[in-house]
C-alpha distance (Angstrom), angle and dihedral (degrees) to the residues before:
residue distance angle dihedral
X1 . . .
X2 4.10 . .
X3 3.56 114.8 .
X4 4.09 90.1 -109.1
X5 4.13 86.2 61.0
X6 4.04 86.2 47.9
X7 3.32 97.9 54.9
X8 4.06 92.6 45.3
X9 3.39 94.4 56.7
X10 3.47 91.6 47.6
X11 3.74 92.7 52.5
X12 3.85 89.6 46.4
X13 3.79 86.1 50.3
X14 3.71 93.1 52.0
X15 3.53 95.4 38.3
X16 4.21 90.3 53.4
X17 3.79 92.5 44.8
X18 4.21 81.2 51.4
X19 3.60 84.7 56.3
X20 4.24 100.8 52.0
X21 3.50 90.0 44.8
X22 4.11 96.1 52.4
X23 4.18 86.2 38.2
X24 4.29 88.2 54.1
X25 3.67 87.5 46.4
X26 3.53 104.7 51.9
X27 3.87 88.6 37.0
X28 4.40 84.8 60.4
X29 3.55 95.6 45.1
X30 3.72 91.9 49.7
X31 3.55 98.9 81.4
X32 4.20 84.8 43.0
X33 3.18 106.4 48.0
X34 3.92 110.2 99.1
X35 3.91 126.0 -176.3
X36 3.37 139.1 -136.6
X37 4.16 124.7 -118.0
X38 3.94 132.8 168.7
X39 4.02 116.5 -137.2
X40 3.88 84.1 -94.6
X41 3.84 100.1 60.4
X42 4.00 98.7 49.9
X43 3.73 88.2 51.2
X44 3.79 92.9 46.0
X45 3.76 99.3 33.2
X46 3.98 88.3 45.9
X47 3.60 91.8 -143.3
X48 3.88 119.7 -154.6
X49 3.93 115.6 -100.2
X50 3.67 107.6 -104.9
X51 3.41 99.7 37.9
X52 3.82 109.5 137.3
X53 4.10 108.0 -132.4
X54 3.74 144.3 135.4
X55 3.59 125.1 -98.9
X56 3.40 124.4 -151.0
X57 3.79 141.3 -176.1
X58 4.01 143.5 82.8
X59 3.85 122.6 -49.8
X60 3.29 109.0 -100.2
X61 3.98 108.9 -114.0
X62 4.40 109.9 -106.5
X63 3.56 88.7 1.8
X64 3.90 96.6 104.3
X65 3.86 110.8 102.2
X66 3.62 119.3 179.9
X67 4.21 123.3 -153.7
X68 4.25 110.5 -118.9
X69 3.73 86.7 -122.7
X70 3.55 117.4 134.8
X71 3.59 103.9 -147.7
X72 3.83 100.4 85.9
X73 4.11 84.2 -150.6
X74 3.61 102.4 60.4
X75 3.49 96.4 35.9
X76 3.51 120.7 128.3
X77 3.53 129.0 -130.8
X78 3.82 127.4 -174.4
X79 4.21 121.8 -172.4
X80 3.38 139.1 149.9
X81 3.67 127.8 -96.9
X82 3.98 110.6 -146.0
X83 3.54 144.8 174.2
X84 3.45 107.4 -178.3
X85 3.69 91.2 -97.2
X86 3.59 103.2 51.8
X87 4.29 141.3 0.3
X88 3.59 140.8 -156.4
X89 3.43 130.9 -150.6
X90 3.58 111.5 -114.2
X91 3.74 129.9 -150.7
X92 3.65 125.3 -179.2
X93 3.91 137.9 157.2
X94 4.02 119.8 -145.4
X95 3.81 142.7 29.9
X96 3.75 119.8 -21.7
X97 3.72 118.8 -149.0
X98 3.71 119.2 -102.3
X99 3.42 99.3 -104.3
X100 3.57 98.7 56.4
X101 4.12 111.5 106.7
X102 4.07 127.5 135.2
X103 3.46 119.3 -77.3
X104 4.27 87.9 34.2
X105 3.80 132.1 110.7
X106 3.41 117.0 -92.9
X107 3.91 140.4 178.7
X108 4.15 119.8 -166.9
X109 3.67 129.7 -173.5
X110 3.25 121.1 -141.2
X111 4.13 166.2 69.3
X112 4.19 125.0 -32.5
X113 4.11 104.0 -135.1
X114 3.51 115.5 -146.4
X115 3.56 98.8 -103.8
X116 3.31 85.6 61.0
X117 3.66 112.1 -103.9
X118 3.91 135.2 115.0
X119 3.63 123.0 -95.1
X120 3.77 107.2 -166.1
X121 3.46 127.2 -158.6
X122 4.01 89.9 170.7
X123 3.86 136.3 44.0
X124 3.89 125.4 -174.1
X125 3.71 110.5 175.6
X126 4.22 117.7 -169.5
X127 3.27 138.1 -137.4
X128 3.65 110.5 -160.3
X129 4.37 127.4 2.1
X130 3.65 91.2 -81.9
X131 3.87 101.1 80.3
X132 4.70 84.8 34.8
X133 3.83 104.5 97.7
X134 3.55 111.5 -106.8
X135 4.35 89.3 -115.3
X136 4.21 94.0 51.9
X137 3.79 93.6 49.9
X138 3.86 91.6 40.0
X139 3.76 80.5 57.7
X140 3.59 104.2 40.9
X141 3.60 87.8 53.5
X142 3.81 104.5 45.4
X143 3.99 78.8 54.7
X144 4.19 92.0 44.6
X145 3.61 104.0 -130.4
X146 3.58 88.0 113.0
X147 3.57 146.6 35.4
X148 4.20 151.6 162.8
X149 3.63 118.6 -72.6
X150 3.19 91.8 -128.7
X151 4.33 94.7 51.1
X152 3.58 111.1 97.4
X153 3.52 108.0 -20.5
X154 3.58 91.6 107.5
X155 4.01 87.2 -107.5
């Protein structure tokens, strides 16, 4: 073999074993990887029940409803999910962040039931546009319910 075959085949060799390891990766991360959809896109994608997602969007105002139980942990909380276009009925079971109030950005990881609702076994509520995906306040603002800090406040 000349040395320009050698180093071919060890370039094709690299370039292979390159290949495996970037197939086993994605293959792992398959079953992680979760994505992102507003109110609007489960109800016009008609997405499968049981598909594991986040949901994101404003809480809709006087929709929270909190469980009697007294065990702050295991109490349930149900809301809706809206973004201005279209909500979801969210259901989930533990503490909520501080943050979290109607009428306030919020993001929640979870599964779609098949009677449609949300059952969430995560809630991340913001406090400003930096931590609101880029898509949901696109959305809320194209429909005006809401907007930058800094947009016509005179800030």
């Amino acid at each position: 073999m000349t040395r320009k075959q050698r180093r071919l085949t060890l370039i094709a060799a690299g370039l292979a074993v390159l290949g495996v390891a970037l197939g086993l990766v994605l293959v792992a991360l398959r079953d992680t990887i979760v994505f992102f959809r507003s109110p609007s896109d489960i109800v016009a994608l008609d997405i499968a029940p049981g598909t594991r997602l986040r949901l994101g969007g404003l809480v809709q105002q006087g929709s929270v409803v909190r469980d009697s139980a007294q065990d702050t942990s295991s109490r349930t909380i149900r809301f809706v999910v809206t973004d201005g276009a279209a909500g979801i009925a969210v259901r989930y079971t533990g503490l909520l962040p501080d943050l979290f109030r109607e009428g306030q950005g919020v993001v929640t990881e979870g599964v779609l039931t098949p009677d449609g609702s949300f059952l969430a076994d995560n809630v991340l509520a913001r406090h400003d546009e930096n931590y609101m995906p880029r898509e949901v306040a696109d959305t809320l603002k194209d429909d005006g319910l809401w907007r930058h800090a800094g947009e016509g406040d005179g800030s």
